[in-house]
C-alpha positions as CSV (number, residue, x, y, z in Angstrom):
1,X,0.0,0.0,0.0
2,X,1.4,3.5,-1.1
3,X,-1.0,6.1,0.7
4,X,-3.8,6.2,3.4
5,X,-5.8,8.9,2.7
6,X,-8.5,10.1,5.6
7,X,-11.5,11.6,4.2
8,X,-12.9,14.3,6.6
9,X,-16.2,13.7,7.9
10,X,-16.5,17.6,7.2
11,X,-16.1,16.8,3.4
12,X,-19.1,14.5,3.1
13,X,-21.1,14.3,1.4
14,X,-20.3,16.7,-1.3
15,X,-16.7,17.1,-1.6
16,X,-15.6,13.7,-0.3
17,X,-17.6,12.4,-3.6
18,X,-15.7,15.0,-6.2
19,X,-12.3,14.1,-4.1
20,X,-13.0,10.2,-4.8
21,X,-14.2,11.0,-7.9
22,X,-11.0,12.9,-8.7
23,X,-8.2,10.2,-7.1
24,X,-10.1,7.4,-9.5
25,X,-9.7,9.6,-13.0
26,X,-6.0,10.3,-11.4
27,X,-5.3,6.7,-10.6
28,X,-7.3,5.1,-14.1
29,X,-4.8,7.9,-15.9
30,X,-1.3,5.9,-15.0
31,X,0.1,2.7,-16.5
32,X,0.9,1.4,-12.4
33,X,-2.0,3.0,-10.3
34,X,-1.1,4.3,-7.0
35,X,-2.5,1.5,-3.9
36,X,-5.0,3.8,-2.0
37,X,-6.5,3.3,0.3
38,X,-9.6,5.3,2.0
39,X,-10.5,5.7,5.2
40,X,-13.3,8.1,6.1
41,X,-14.3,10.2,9.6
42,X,-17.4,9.8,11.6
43,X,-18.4,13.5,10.4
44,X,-21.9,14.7,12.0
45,X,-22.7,11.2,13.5
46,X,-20.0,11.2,15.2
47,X,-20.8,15.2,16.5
48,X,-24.1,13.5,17.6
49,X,-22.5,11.6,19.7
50,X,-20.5,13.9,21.5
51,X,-23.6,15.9,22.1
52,X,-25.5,13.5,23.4
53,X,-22.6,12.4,25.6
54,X,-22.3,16.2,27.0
55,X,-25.7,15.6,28.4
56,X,-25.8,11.8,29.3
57,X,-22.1,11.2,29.5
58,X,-21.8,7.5,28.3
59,X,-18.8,5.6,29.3
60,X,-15.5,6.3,27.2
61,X,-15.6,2.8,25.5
62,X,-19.1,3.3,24.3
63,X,-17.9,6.5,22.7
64,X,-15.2,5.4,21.2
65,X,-16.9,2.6,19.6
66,X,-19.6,4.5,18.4
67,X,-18.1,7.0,16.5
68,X,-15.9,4.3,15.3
69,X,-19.2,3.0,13.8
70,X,-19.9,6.4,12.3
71,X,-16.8,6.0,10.2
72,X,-18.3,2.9,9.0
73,X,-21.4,4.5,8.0
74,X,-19.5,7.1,6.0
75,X,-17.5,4.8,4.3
76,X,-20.5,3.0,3.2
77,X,-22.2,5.7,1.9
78,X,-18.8,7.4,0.2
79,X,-18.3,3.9,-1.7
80,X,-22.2,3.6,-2.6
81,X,-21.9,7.1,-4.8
82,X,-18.4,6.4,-6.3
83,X,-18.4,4.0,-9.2
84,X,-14.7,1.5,-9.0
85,X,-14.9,2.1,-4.8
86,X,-15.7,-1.2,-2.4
87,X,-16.1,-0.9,1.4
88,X,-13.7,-3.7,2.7
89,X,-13.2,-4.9,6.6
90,X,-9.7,-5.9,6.4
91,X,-6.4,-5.0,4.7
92,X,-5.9,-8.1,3.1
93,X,-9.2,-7.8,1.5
94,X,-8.5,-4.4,0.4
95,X,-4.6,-5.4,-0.8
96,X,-7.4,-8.0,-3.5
97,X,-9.7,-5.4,-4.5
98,X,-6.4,-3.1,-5.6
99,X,-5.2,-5.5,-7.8
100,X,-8.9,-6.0,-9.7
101,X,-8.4,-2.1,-10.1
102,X,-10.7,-1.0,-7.9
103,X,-10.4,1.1,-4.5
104,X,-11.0,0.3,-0.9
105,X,-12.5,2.4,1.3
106,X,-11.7,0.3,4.9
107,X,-14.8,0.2,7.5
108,X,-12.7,0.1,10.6
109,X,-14.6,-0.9,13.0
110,X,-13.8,-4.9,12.8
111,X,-10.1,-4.1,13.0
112,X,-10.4,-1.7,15.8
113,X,-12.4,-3.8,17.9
114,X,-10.6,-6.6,17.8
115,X,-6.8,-5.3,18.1
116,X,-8.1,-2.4,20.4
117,X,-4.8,-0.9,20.1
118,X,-5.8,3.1,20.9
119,X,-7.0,4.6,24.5
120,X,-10.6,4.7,24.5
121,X,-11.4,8.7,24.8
122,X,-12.2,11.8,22.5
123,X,-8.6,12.5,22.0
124,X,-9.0,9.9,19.8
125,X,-10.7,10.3,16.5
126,X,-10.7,9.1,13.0
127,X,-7.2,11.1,12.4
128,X,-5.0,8.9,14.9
129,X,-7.1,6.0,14.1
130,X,-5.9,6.8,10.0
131,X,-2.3,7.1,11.3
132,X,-2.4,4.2,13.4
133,X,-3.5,2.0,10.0
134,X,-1.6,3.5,8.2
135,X,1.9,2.4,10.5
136,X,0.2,-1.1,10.1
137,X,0.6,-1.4,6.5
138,X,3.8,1.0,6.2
139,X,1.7,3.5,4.3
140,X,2.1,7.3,3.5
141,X,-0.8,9.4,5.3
142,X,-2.5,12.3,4.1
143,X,-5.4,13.8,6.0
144,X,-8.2,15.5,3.7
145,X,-10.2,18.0,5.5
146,X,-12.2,21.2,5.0
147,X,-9.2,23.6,5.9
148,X,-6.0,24.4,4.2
149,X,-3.8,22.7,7.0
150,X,-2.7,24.4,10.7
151,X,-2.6,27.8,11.4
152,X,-0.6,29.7,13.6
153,X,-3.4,30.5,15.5
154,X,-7.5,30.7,14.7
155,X,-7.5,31.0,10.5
156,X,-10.8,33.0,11.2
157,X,-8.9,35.4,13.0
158,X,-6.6,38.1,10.8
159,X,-3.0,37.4,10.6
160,X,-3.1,33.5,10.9
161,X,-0.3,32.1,8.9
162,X,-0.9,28.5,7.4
163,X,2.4,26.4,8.7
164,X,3.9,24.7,6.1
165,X,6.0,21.9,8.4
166,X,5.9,21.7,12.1
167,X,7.5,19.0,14.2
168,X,5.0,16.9,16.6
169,X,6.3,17.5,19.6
170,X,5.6,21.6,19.0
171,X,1.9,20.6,18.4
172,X,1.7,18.7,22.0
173,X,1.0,22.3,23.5
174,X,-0.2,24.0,20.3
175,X,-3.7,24.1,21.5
176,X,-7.0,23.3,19.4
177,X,-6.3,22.5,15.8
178,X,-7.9,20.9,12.9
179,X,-6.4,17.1,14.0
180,X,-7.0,15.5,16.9
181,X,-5.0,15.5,20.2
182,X,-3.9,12.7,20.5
183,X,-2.5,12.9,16.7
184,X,1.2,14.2,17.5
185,X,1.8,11.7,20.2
186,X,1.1,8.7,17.8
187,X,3.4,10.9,15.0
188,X,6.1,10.4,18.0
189,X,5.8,7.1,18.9
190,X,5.7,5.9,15.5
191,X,8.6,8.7,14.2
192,X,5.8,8.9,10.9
193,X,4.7,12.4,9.3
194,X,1.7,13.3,8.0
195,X,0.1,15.7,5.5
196,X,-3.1,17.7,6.1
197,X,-4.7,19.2,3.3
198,X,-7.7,20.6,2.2
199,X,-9.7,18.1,0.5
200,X,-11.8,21.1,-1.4
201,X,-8.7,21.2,-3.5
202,X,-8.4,17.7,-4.9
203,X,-5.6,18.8,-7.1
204,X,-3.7,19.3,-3.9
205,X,-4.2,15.7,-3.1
206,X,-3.0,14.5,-6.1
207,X,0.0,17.3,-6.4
208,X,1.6,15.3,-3.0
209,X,0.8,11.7,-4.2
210,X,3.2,12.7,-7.4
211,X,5.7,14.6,-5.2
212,X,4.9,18.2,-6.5
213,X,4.6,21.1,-4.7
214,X,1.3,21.9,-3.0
215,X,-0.9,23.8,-0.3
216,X,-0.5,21.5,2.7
217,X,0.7,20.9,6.3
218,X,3.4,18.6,7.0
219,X,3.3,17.4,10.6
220,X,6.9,15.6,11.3
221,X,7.3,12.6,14.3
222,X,10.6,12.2,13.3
């Protein structure tokens, strides 16, 4: 597998579809296609959850599986509007569908459950979950969301400056950012990097899978 590539939950429906859409013409356009594979986030389900849990606080591992679940709804809807994409439950499963041509989009929740291998808490989201899949298979990751990367501070605010590479260990104490927290600790243990992108720009995408220059942030464990 070349790349993991996380499909914000913010970019669905819309944009996630034009982003497949445009990472299948890229891929059907090369003599060896790039191995992608998809992984989505739990987008407004998942928000649901963590409203409802503000008011009837279920326990942390019902949380976490839930919106573990929402990415699996996503990825099922994604991969029902895309023609060539196939929801699969395992990476071996998604290693077969690659080599018939088409694209896997992973429903996590299988794999998750049964290795269990991240704290069960909303530091946790579909970002270290991506990263954490992505050290598995000794994949590239690149996170798609709705902003252009991280900022220097609040992007709504004037004077934020995107960042264009930032080491891990600054964004420990960075404060709230478009990835979750517990991101940059997984970056360190594994000594990985990371892209985030805006996945509103799916020429950006494909501009880092070939190695050109882009609009991005580049989060570095190392």
């Amino acid at each position: 597998m070349d790349w993991i590539i996380k499909i914000g939950g913010s970019l669905f429906p819309e944009n996630a579809i034009k982003l497949c859409e445009a990472i299948k013409e890229f891929n059907n356009s090369l003599q060896s296609p790039v191995k992608i594979l998809i992984i989505c986030g739990g987008g407004v389900f998942a928000n649901k959850i963590r409203d409802y849990n503000k008011k009837i606080q279920f326990s942390n591992t019902a949380n976490h599986k839930s919106a573990i679940l929402c990415m699996d709804i996503i990825g099922t809807l994604l991969a029902d509007k895309v023609k060539e994409y196939k929801t699969v439950k395992s990476i071996e499963k998604a290693e077969l569908l690659l080599d018939q041509g088409m694209i896997p989009i992973i429903i996590p929740s299988d794999i998750m459950e049964h290795l269990d291998p991240l704290e069960h808490s909303w530091r946790v989201s579909s970002d270290s979950i991506a990263l954490y899949l992505s050290n598995l298979i000794k994949a590239k990751l690149l996170i798609a969301t709705d902003v252009d990367g991280i900022y220097t501070h609040d992007p709504s605010q004037d004077g934020a400056k995107l960042i264009k590479i930032i080491k891990a260990k600054k964004l420990l104490n960075f404060g709230e950012t478009s990835v979750d927290e517990f991101l940059p600790e997984l970056l360190i243990r594994y000594k990985s990097n990371c892209y985030i992108v805006n996945g509103k720009h799916p020429d950006r995408i494909i501009s880092i899978i070939q190695g050109r220059s882009s609009k991005y942030t580049l989060i570095g464990g190392n």
